[in-house]
C-alpha positions in Angstrom: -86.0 19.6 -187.6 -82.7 18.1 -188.7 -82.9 14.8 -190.7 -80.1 13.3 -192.4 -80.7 10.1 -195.1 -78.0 7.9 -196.4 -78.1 6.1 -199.4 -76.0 4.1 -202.0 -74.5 1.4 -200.0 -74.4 -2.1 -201.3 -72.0 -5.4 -201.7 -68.8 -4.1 -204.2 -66.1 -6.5 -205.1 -62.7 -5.3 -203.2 -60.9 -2.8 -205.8 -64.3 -1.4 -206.1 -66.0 1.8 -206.2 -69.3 3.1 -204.6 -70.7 7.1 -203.7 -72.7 7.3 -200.9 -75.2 10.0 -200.1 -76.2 12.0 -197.4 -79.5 14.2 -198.0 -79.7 16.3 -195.4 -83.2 18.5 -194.2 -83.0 21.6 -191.7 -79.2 21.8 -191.4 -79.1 25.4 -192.5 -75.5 27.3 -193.3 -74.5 28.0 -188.8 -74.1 24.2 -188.8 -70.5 23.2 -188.2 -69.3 20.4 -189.7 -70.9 17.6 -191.9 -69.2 14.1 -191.2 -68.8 10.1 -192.4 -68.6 7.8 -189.5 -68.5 4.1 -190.0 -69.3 1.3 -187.0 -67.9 -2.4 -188.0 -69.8 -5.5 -186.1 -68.0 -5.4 -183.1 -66.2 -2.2 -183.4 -66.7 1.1 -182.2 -67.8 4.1 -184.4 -65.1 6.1 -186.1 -64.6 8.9 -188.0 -64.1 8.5 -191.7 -64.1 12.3 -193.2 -65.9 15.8 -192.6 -66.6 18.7 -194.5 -66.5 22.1 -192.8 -69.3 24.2 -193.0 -67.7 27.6 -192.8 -65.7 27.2 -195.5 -65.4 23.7 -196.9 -62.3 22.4 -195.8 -62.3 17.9 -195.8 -60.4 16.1 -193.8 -59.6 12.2 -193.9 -59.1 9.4 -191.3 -55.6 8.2 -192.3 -57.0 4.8 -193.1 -59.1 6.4 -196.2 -56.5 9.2 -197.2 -56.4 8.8 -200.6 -59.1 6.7 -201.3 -62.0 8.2 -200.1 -63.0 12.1 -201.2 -66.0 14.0 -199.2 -67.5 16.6 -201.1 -71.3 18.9 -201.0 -74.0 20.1 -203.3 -75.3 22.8 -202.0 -78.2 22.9 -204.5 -79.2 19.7 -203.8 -78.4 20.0 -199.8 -76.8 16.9 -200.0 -72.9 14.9 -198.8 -71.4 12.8 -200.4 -68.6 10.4 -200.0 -66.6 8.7 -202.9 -65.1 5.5 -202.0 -62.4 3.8 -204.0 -60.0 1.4 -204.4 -62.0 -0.4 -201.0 -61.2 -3.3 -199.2 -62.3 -5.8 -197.5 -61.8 -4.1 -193.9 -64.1 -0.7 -195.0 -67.2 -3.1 -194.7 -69.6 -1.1 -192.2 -72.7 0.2 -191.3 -71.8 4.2 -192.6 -73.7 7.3 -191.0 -73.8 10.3 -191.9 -74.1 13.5 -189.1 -73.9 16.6 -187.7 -73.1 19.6 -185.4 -73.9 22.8 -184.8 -71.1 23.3 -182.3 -67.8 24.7 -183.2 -64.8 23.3 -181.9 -61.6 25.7 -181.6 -58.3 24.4 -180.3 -55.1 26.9 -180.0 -57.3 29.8 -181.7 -57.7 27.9 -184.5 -61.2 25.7 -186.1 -60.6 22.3 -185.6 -62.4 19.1 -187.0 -61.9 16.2 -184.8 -63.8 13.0 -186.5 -64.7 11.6 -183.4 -68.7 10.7 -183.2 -68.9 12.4 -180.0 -68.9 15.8 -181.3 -71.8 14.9 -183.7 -75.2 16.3 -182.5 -77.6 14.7 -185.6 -77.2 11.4 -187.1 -78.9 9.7 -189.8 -79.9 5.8 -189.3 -76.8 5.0 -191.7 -76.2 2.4 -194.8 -74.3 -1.0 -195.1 -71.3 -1.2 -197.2 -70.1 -4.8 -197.8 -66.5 -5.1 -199.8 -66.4 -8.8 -200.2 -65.6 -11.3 -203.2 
C-alpha cells in the first residue's frame, strides 16, 4: 500500500526559507517519478519539481528554477523540497505524489509535471509566504 505524508509547511515571511517533506511508505525502487505539485485557492494544480526514480534526474517548473531544489534520502525513504527566496505568489496547499508509469517521448524518459500522470498522492501541506 502506497502512502505519502507531507510535512513542514507553515506561514514564512516573503524572502524566506522552508523544507518540506515527503515520507513516503510502499513506493519501492520500479516507481517512476516522485513529484511537488502545488494547488493555489482558486487555481488548478501544477507541477512544481520531480525527481526520477531510475536515476535521479530533478526537474523545475520555470517559476521555481532557481529557487526551489528537490532532492531524496533513500535511507530515510523520504522527498524533499527546499524552498527559498519565496514569495508571496508560492502560497499553496503542496502535495507530494507518485507514479509507477513511465512516460517515454521520442525514445527518450520524459518527466512532464503535470498532476495527471501522478497515480498516488498524499493529502498535502499549506505554505503561506505572507508579511
Amino acid at each position: 500500500q502506497v502512502q505519502l505524508a507531507e510535512s513542514g509547511g507553515g506561514l514564512v515571511q516573503p524572502g524566506g526559507s522552508l523544507r518540506l517533506s515527503c515520507a513516503m511508505s510502499g513506493v519501492t525502487s520500479d516507481f517512476y517519478s516522485i513529484g511537488w505539485f502545488r494547488q493555489a485557492p482558486g487555481k488548478e494544480r501544477e507541477g512544481v519539481s520531480c525527481i526520477s526514480n531510475r536515476d535521479g534526474s530533478t526537474y523545475y517548473a520555470d517559476s521555481v528554477k532557481g529557487r526551489f531544489t528537490i532532492s531524496r534520502d533513500n535511507a530515510k525513504n523520504t522527498v524533499y523540497l527546499q524552498m527559498n527566496s519565496l514569495k508571496p505568489e508560492d502560497t499553496a496547499v503542496y502535495y507530494c505524489a507518485t507514479t509507477k508509469q513511465a512516460i517515454h517521448a521520442g525514445g527518450k524518459y520524459i518527466y512532464p509535471l503535470v498532476a495527471g500522470v501522478m497515480d498516488y498522492w498524499g493529502k498535502g501541506t499549506l505554505v503561506t509566504v505572507s508579511s
